[in-house]
N, C-alpha and C positions, 0 to 999 in steps of 0.2 A: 504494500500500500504506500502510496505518497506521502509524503512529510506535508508538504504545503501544497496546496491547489493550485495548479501551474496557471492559471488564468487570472486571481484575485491574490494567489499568497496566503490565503487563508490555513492559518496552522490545525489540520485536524484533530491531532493529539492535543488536549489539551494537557494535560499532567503524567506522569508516566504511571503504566497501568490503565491505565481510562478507559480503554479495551476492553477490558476482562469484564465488565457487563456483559458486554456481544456476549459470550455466552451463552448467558440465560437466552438471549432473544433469539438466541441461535438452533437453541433446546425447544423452546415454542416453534419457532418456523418447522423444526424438524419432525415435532409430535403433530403440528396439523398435514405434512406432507404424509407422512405416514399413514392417519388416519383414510385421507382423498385417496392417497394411494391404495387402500385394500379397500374401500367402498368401491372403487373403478372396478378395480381384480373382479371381485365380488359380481359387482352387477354384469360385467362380458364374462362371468362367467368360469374364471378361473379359477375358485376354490370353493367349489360345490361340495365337495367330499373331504372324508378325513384324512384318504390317501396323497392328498395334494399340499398335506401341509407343511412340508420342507421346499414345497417349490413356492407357495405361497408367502412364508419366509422368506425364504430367497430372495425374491421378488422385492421386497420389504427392505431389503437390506441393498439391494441392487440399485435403487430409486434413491436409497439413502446415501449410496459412495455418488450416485450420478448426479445427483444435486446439493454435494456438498459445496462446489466453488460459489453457487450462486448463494448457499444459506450464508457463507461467508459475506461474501460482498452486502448481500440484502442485510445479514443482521448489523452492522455498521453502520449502514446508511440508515436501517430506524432508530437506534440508539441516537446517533447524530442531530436526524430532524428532527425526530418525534419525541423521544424522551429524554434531551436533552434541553434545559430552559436556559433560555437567554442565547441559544445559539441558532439563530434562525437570519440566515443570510439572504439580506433583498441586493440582486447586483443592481437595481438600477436607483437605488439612494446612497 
């Protein structure tokens, strides 16, 4: 990730550690991806039966390593705008 915002200079890190929120918000992004993700399985139909449940797992976990880069970048970016107060950047003032 960038230190400063190549366009404004905006320091995103505020203090060191300041990160370690994303975490959590990374852990929520994760448990609702999960969730969508075996409802979808689910209704097309792939985990009908109890035989299917290491593939259905799988699947689980599959979704989970394939949409880690973006849980990254996403959970940053709402810690940043959204639960972060006082740091809400207008470029055009």
């Amino acid at each position: 990730m960038n230190d400063n915002c190549h366009k404004c200079q905006l320091k995103f890190e505020r203090e060191p550690g300041y990160f370690y929120v994303a975490m959590f918000v990374s852990y929520a992004l994760n448990i609702v991806q999960m969730i969508l993700t075996g409802v979808i399985s689910y209704a097309l139909g792939l985990a009908l039966s109890y035989e299917n449940l290491w593939s259905y797992v799988g699947l689980l976990f599959a979704s989970t390593v394939l949409f880690a880069p973006l849980n990254f970048r996403y959970s940053r970016i709402i810690l940043l705008y959204w639960l972060t107060p006082g740091l809400h950047y207008t470029p055009d003032q």
